[in-house]
Every structure is written in C-alpha cells, then in structure tokens.
C-alpha positions as CSV (number, residue, x, y, z in Angstrom):
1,X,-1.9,21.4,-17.6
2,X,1.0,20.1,-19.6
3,X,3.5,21.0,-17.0
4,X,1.3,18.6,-14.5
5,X,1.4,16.2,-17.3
6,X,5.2,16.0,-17.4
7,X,5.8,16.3,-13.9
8,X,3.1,13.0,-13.7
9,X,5.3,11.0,-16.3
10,X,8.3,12.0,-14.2
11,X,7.1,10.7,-11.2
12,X,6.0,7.7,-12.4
13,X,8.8,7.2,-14.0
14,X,10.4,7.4,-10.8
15,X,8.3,5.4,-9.1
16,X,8.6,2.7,-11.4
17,X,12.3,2.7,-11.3
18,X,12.7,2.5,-7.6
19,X,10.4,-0.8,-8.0
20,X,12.5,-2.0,-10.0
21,X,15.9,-1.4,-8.1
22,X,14.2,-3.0,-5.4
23,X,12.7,-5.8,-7.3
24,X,16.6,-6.9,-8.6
25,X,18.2,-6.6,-4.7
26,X,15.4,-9.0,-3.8
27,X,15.8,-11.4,-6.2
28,X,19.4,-11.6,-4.9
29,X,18.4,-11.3,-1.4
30,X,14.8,-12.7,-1.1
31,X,12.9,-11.3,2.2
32,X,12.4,-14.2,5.6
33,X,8.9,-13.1,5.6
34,X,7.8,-14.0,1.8
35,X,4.9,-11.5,0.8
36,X,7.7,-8.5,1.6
37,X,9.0,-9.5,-1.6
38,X,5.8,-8.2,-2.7
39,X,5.8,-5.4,-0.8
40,X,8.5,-3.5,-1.1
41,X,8.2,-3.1,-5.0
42,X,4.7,-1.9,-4.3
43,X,6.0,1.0,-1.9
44,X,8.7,1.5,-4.4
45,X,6.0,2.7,-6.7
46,X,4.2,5.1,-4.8
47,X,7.0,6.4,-2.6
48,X,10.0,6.3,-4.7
49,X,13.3,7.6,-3.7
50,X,11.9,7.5,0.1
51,X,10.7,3.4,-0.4
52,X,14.7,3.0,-1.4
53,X,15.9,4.3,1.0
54,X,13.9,2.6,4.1
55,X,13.9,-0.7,1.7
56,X,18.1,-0.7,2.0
57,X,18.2,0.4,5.6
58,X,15.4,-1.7,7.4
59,X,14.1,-4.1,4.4
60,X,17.6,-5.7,4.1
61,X,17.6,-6.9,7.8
62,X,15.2,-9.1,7.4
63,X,16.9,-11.0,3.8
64,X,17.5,-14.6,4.4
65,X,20.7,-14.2,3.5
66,X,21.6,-10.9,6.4
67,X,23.3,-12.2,9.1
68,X,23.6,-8.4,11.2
69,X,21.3,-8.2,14.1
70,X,17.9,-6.4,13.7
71,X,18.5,-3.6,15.3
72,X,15.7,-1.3,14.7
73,X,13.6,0.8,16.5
74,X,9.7,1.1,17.4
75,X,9.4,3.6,14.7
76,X,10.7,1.8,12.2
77,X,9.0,-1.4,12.6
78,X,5.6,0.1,12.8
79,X,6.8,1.6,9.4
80,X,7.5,-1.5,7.7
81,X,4.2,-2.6,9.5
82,X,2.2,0.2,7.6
83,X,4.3,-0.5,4.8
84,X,2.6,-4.1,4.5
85,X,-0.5,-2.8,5.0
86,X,-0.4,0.3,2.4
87,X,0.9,-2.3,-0.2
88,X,-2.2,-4.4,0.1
89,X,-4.2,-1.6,0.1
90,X,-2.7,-0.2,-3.1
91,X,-3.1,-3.3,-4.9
92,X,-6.6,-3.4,-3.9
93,X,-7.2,0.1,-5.3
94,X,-4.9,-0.2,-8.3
95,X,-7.2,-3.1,-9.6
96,X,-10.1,-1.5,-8.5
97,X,-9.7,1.6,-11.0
98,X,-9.9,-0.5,-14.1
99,X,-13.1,-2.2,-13.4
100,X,-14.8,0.7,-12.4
101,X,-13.6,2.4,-15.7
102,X,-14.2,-0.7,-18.1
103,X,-17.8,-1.9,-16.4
104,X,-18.8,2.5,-16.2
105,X,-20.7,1.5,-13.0
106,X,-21.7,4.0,-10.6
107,X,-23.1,4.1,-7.0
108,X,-25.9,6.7,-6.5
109,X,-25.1,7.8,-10.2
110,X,-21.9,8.8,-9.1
111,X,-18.7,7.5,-10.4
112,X,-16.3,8.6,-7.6
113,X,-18.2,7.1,-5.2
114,X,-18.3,3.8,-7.5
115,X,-14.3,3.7,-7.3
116,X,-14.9,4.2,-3.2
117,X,-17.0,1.3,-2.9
118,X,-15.2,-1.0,-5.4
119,X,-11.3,-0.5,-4.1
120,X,-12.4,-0.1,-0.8
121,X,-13.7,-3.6,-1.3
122,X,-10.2,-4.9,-2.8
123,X,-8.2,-3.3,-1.0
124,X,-10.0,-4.7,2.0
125,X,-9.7,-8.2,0.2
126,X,-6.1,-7.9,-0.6
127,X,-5.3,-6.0,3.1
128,X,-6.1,-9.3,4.5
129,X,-4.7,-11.7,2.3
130,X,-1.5,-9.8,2.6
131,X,-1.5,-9.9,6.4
132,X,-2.4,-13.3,6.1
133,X,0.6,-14.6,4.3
134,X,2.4,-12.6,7.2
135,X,0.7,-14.8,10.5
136,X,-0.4,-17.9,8.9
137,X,3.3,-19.0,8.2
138,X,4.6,-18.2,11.6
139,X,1.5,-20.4,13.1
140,X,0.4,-22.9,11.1
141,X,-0.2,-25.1,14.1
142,X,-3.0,-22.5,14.7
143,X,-4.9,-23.1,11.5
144,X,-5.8,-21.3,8.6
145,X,-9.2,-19.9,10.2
146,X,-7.4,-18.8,13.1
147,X,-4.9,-17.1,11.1
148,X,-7.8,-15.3,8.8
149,X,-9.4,-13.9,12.2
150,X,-6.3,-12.4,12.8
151,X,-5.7,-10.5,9.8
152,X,-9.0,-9.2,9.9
153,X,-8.1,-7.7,13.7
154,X,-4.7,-6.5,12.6
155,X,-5.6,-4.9,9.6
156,X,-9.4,-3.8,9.8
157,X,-8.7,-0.5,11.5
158,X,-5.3,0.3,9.6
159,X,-6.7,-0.5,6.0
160,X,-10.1,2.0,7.2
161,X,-7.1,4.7,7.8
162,X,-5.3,4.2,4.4
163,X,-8.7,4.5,2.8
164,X,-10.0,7.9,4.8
165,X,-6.7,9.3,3.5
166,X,-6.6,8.0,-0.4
167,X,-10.8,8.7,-0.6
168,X,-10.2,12.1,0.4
169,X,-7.2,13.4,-1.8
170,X,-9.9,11.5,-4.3
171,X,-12.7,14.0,-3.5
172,X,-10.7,16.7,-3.7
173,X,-9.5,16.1,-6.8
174,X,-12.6,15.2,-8.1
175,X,-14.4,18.5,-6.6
176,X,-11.8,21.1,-6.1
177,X,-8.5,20.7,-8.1
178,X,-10.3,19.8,-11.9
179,X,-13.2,21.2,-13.5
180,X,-12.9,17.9,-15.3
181,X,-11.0,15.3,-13.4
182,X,-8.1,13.4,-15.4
183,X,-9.1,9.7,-16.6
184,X,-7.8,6.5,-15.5
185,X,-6.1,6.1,-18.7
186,X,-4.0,9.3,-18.5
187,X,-0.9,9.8,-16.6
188,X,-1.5,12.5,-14.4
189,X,-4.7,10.3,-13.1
190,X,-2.1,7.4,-12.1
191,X,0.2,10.6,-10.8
192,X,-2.5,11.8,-8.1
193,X,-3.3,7.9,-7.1
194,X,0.3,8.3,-5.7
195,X,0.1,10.8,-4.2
196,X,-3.4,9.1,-2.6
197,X,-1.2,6.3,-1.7
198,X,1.2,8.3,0.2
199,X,-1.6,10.6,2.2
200,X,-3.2,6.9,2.7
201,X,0.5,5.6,4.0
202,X,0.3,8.7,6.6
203,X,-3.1,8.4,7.7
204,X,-2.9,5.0,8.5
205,X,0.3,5.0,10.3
206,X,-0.9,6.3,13.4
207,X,-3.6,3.8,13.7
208,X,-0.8,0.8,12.8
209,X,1.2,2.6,15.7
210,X,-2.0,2.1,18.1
211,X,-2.2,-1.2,17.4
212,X,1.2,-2.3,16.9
213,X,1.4,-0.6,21.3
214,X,-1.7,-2.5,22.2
215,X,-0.7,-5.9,20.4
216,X,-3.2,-6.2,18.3
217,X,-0.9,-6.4,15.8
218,X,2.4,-7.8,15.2
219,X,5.3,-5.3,14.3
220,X,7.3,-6.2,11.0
C-alpha cells in the first residue's frame, strides 16, 4: 500500500504540473473559444504529459494570437471535442466528492452509489454549461434558450459515456481492488479518480465521434 501511495502523490504531482504549464502558455496565448482556457488545465490534470502534448500541438491553433492555418484532422478535433466534454464532466465529479463526503449521505444506504447520483448530477450540470459557453457565443442571434437546447443534444449522450466509464473503474475499486476503499481525503483516492477520468475520456470518445459524424455536435 505505500508504494500505491507514492506512486498516487507522483502522479498527482504530475498532473498538477502539466496544469500548470498549460495554465502559464494560456495566459500568454489565451484560447478564441473562451471556456478552452478552462479546459485545457482540467485535462492537464488528469492526463498529464499526454494533455501537453495535444494542448501544444492542436490547443495552440486555436490561440488568438496563432496566425498558422488549422490544419487538423477529424481525429483530432473530435479529441479536443471529448476534451471539452471530459473537462466538464470532471469538474462536475471533482465537486461532487466533497459533498458526498462532508453531508455522509447515501442512496439505498450505500455510499458509492451516493457519489454516482450526486456527480452524475454535476457533471451533467457542468457538461452543459461548458458546451454552452462553446455555442451560445458563436450564435447569440439564436438566443440563450436555443443555445441551452443545444448543449443538452451535444452533450447528453457523450457526458452518459464519460460517466459509464468513471462509475465503473468506481465499482471496481470499490468491490474488487480494496477490502477498504481509500477516502476522499487521501491521495491515492484522488490518484484512482484520474485514472476514472481517463477510462471516462475513452469511453466517451467514441460516442463524441458519432456525434461529431452525424452533426449533432460541433467539432472543436
């Protein structure tokens, strides 16, 4: 157990780093699409060296301040368009662990299924406000309403995705990996939310894919 405690602080550590790399390039080169500045730091987080890298070869195209042409392929921009919706997502659930833990609540007296119910909840919430702040500005002569029944389209099916992937790595390390599983206030419990975040990231990029094809949603 102590070597999974180290090896949590080291890649949160890391995690945290690569957020803040990416946080100081976009203060100097602030993202065209506004909530990206949110976004990026939230990938750096949970997929570290790998959120760097895509961050300084696709994220930088779209800096005000990039005057290359954007260049990119399908792949990439349904990437950047999971990337969006993972961040919002991970928000949702990141604030969603701390109320569960200070309020003890539990659904059906269990407290897994508590954290299910209340991040799937924010992370729903946020999803939408994230892809929000990516339509509304780009058609504001469409109205607000208009732009909230959009986001829910865009990201309903994608954010269901992240969750089936994050609730499960959940449930198995809740039933199969501890006898005890690690609390919210320990490292290695932050340590397998990443790795929740990344599984999440993968299962929801095919259904970002689908609907990035069918135009459903708008690739990034």
């Amino acid at each position: 157990m102590e070597t999974l405690r180290v090896a949590a602080y080291i890649a949160l550590g890391i995690g945290l780093i690569s957020s803040l790399i990416i946080v100081i390039d976009i203060r100097k080169h602030p993202q065209m699409m506004k909530i990206m500045n949110i976004v990026w730091p939230i990938n750096g987080w949970f997929l570290g060296p790998f959120a760097l890298w895509t961050y300084f070869k696709w994220g930088k195209l779209k800096a005000k301040d990039n005057e290359k042409e954007d260049q990119r392929g399908e792949s990439s921009k349904v990437f950047v368009s999971t990337s969006h919706c993972s961040a919002g997502c991970t928000l949702g659930d990141a604030i969603g662990v701390p109320i569960v833990a200070l309020t003890g609540v539990t659904v059906a007296g269990s407290v897994l299924f508590a954290h299910y119910a209340v991040e799937f909840i924010l992370a729903y919430l946020f999803g939408i406000i994230f892809q929000f702040f990516a339509i509304y500005p780009m058609n504001k002569e469409e109205g607000r309403w208009n732009a909230i029944r959009e986001s829910i389209k865009a990201d309903t099916l994608s954010l269901i995705a992240f969750e089936v992937g994050m609730f499960g790595w959940m449930a198995i390390v809740h039933g199969v990996l501890f006898a005890q599983p690690p609390k919210p206030d320990t490292a290695t419990y932050w340590f397998m939310m990443q790795i929740a975040m990344i599984l999440g990231f993968l299962t929801s990029y095919p259904a970002n894919w689908w609907l990035v094809r069918k135009g459903i949603k708008e690739a990034m």
